[in-house]
C-alpha positions as CSV (number, residue, x, y, z in Angstrom):
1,X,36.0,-24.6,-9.3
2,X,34.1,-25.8,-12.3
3,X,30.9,-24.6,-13.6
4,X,29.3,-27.8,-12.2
5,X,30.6,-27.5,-8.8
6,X,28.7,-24.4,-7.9
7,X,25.6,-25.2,-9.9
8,X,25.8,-28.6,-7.4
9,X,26.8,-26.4,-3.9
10,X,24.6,-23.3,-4.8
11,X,21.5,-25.9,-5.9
12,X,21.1,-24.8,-9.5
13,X,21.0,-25.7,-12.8
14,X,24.5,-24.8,-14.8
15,X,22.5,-23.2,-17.4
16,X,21.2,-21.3,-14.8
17,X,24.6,-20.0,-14.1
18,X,25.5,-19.3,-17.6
19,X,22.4,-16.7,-17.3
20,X,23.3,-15.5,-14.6
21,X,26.7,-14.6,-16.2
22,X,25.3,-13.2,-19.2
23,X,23.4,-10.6,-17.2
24,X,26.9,-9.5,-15.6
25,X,25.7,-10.8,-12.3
26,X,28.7,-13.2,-12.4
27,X,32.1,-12.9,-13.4
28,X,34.3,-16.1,-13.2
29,X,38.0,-16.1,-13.6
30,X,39.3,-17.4,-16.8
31,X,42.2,-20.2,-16.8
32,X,44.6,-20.1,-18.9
33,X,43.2,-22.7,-21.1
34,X,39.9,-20.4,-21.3
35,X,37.7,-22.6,-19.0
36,X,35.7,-20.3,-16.1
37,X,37.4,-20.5,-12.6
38,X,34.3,-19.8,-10.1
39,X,35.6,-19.4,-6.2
40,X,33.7,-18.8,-3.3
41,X,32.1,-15.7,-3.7
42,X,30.7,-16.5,-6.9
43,X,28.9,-19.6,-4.5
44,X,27.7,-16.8,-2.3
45,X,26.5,-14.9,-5.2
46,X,24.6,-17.8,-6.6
47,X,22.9,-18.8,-3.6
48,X,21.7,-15.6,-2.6
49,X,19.9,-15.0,-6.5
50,X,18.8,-18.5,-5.9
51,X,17.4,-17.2,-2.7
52,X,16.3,-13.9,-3.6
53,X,14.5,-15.7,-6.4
54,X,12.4,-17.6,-4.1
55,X,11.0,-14.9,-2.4
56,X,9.8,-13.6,-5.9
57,X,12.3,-11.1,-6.5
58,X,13.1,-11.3,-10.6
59,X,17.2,-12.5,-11.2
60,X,17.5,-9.2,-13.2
61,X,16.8,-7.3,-10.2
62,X,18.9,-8.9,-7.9
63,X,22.0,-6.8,-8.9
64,X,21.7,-4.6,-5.6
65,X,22.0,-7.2,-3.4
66,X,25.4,-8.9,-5.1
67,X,27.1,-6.0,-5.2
68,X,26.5,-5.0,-1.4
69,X,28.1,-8.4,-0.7
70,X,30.9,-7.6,-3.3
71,X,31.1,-4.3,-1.7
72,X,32.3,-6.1,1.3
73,X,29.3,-7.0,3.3
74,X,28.3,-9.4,5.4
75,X,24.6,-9.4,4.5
76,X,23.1,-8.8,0.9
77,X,20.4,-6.8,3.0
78,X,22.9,-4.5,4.4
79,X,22.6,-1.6,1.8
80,X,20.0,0.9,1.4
81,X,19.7,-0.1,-2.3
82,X,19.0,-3.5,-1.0
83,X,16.0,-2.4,1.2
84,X,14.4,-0.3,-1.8
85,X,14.7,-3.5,-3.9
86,X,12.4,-4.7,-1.1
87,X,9.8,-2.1,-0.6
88,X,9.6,-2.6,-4.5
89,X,8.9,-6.4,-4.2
90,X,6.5,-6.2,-1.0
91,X,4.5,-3.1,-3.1
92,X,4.1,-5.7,-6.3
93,X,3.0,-8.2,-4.4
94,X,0.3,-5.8,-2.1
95,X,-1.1,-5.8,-5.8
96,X,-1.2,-8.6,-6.9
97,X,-2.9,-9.4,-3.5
98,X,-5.3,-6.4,-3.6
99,X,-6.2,-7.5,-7.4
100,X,-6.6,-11.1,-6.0
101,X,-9.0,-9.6,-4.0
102,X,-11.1,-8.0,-6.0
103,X,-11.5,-10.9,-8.2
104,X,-12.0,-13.0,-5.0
105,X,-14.8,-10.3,-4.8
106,X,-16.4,-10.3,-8.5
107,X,-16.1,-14.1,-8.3
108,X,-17.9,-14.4,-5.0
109,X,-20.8,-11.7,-5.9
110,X,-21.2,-13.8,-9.4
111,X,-21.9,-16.9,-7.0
112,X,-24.3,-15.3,-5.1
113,X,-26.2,-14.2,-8.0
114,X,-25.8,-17.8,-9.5
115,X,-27.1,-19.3,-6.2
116,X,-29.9,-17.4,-5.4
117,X,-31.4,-17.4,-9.0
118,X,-35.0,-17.8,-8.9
119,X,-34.6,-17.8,-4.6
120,X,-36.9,-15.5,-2.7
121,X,-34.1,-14.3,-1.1
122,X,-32.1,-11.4,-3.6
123,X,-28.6,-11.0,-3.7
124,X,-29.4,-7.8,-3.8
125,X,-30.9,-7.9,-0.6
126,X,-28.0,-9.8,0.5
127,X,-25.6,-7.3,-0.1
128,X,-27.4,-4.4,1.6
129,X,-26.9,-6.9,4.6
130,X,-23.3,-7.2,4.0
131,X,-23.2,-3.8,3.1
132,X,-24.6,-2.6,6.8
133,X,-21.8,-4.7,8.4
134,X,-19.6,-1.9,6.6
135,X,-20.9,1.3,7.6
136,X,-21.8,0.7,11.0
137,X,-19.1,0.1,13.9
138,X,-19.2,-2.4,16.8
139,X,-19.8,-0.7,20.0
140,X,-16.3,-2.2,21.7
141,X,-14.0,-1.1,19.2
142,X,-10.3,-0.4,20.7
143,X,-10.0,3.1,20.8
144,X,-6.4,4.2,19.5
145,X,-3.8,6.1,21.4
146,X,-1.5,9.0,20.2
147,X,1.7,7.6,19.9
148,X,3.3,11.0,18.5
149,X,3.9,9.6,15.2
150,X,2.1,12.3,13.4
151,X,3.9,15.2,15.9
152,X,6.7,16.3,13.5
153,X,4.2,16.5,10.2
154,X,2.6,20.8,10.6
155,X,4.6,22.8,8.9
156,X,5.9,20.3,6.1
157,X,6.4,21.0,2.9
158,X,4.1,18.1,0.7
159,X,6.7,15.7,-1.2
160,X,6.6,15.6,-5.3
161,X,4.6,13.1,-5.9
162,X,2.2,11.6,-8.7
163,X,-0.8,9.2,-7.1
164,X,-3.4,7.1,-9.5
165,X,-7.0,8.6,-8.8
166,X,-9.8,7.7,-9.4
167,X,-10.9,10.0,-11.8
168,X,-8.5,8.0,-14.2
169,X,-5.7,10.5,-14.3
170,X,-2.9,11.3,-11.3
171,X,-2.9,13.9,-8.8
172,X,0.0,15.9,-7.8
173,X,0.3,16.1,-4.4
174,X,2.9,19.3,-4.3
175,X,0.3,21.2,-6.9
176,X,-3.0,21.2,-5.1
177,X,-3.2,24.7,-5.2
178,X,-2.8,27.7,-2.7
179,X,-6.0,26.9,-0.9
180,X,-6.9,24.4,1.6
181,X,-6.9,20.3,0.5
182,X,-8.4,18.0,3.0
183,X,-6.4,14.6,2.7
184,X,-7.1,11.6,4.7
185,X,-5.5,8.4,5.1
186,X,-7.4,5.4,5.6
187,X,-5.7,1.7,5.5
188,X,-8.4,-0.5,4.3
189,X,-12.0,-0.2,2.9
190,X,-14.1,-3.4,3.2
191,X,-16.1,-5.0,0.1
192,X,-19.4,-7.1,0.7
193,X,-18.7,-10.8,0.0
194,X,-14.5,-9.8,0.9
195,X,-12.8,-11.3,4.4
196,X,-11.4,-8.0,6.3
197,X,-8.3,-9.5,7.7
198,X,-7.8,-11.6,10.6
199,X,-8.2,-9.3,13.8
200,X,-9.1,-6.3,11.8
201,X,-11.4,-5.0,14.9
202,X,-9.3,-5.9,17.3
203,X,-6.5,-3.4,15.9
204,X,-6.8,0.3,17.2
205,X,-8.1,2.8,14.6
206,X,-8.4,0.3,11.7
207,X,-12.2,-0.4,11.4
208,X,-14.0,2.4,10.3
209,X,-12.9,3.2,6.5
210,X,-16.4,3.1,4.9
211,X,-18.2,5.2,7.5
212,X,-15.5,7.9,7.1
213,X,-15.8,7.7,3.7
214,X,-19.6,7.9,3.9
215,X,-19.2,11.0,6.3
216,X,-16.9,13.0,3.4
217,X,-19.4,12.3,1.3
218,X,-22.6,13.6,3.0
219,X,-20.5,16.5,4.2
220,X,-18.8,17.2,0.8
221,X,-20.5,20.3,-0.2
222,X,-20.6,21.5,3.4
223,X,-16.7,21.2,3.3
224,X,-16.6,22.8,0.5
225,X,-18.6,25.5,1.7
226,X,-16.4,25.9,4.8
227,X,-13.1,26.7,2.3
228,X,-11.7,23.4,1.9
229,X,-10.7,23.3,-1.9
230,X,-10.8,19.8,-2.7
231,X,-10.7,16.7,-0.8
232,X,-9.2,13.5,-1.5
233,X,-9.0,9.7,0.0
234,X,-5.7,7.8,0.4
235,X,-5.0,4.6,1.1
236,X,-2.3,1.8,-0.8
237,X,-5.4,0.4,-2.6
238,X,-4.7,-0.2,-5.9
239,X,-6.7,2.0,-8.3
240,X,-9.1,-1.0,-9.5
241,X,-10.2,-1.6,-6.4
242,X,-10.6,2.6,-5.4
243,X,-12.5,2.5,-8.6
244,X,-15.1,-0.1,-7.7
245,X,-15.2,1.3,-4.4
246,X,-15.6,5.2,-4.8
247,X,-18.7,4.0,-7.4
248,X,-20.0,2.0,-5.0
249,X,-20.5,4.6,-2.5
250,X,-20.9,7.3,-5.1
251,X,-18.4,9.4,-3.7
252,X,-17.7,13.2,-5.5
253,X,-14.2,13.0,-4.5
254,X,-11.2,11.0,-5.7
255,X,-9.6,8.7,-4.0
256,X,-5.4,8.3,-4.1
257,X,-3.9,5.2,-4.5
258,X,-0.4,4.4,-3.1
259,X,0.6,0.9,-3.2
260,X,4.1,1.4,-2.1
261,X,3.5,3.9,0.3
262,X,5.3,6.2,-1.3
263,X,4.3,9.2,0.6
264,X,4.5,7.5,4.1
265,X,8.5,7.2,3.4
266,X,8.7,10.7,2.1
267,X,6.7,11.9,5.1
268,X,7.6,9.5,7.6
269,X,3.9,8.8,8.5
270,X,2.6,6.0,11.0
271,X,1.8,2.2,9.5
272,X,1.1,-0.7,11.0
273,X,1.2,-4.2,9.4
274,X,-1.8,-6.9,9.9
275,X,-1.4,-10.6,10.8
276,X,-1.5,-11.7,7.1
277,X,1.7,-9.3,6.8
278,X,0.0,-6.5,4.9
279,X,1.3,-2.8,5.8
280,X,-1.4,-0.4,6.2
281,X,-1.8,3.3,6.4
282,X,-2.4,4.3,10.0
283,X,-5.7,6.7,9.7
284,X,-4.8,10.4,9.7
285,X,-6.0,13.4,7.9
286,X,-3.8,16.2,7.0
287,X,-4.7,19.7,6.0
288,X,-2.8,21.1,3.2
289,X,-2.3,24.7,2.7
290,X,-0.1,26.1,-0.1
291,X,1.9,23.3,-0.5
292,X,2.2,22.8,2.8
293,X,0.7,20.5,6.0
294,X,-1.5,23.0,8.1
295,X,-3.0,20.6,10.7
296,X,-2.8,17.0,10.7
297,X,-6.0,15.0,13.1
298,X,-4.0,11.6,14.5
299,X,-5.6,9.4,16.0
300,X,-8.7,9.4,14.7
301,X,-11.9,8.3,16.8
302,X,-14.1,7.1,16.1
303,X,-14.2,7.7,12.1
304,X,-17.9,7.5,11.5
305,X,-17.6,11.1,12.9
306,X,-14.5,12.2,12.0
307,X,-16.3,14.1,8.7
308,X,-17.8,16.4,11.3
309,X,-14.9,16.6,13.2
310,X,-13.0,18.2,10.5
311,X,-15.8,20.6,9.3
312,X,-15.2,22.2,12.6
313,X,-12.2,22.7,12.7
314,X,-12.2,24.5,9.1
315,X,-15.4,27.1,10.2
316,X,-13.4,27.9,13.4
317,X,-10.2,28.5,11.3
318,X,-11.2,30.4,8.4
319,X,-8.4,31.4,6.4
């Protein structure tokens, strides 16, 4: 068929097509009088980058996809390469949302300063209100149940892997050192002025990130003191908004950002994805010794004490 018949059946433009061609993605037949012969496949090729292209997912980086239907698939989905081009996508666009936020979050406390200009009432004031919603828990949260998911992690080895900290240089998860690391995994910190997302209490283990983090702060130097070496927060928070939110707090630690959730596929570590369609870090802490997971706390409950919970568990386990 002609170049126009499959811009018309796949619904785009022929110089669409011609890029697409130009990138290798398709390669037409050639009649003997030199005009492109496109078939049926090259239809299916073209509506799935059409496709693929509205979900956000860039024409250049649709190659993975055409060639596991070239390969003989029925499904452009069906290879592995396929689902990483996926996780990539999702992980771009939990930042762009989690930047979003943030600015949602400057914008919002810019408002409140703008509205309460020369007002009795502070926005100051107003965010120590929103701030107490934060660090204090309702008193009918779920509580979560151990589902196993964090069963097979003592004894691993920790992946090679480079996270963003705070501290404005990356962390190297394999080279903590031969001591004892405390690591835990939080899925989402709240900001005064910010929406938490729809159903957030109502989800086992998920409230609770800023009095844990509150807890590792006031028990740093105690921790420290009981032979942990360092300690570290992790969540797929981009680095921006760890930044704003470790200063807020005034925490001595870093805190790890993973957006892709990078080390829960390496690791195979327990998720869970809100109504809005984020996926989130289930909380867990792991104790890393050597290079290696020592003890792993999953679930978690409640997290306001889980600071405490594991200061205990290092004095009774000295190394």
């Amino acid at each position: 068929m002609q170049i126009s018949e499959l811009a018309r059946r796949a619904g785009v433009t022929t110089k669409a097509v011609r890029y697409y061609e130009s990138l290798g993605l398709l390669t037409p037949a050639r009649l003997p009088n030199g005009y492109r012969d496109y078939d049926e496949h090259d239809v299916r090729l073209t509506q799935e980058i059409r496709a693929l292209g509205s979900l956000g997912i860039p024409v250049d980086r649709t190659r993975p996809f055409l060639e596991c239907l070239t390969a003989g698939h029925r499904h452009a989905d069906d290879c592995p390469a396929s689902l990483a081009g996926y996780r990539e996508a999702i992980g771009e666009l939990t930042q762009r949302i989690e930047g979003l936020t943030a600015r949602r979050a400057v914008l919002v406390t810019h408002l409140r300063q703008a509205a309460h200009r020369g007002s009795r009432v502070s926005p100051a004031n107003e965010g120590e209100n929103l701030m107490t919603d934060y660090t204090s828990l309702p008193a009918d949260l779920p509580v979560p149940e151990d589902d196993g998911a964090a069963a097979h992690l003592p004894g691993m080895k920790v992946p090679h892997l480079d996270l963003q900290g705070t501290g404005g240089t990356s962390v190297r998860l394999d080279a903590l050192g031969a001591g004892r690391t405390v690591i835990y995994l939080y899925p989402l910190t709240g900001r005064p002025g910010v929406d938490l997302p729809d159903g957030w209490d109502s989800i086992p283990g998920a409230r609770g990130c800023t009095p844990e983090a509150c807890g590792f702060r006031d028990h740093y130097q105690d921790l420290l003191a009981a032979g942990a070496d360092g300690v570290f927060g992790l969540s797929s928070q981009d680095p921006d908004y760890q930044r704003e939110f470790a200063e807020r707090l005034h925490l001595p630690f870093e805190m790890l950002s993973d957006p892709a959730r990078n080390l829960a596929q390496q690791l195979d570590l327990p998720t869970f994805e809100t109504t809005s369609g984020l996926t989130l870090y289930k909380r867990l802490t792991l104790i890393i010794h050597d290079g290696v997971i020592e003890h792993v706390f999953y679930p978690i409950f409640p997290p306001s004490e889980h600071a405490d919970q594991v200061l205990t568990w290092l004095k009774d386990n000295p190394l």
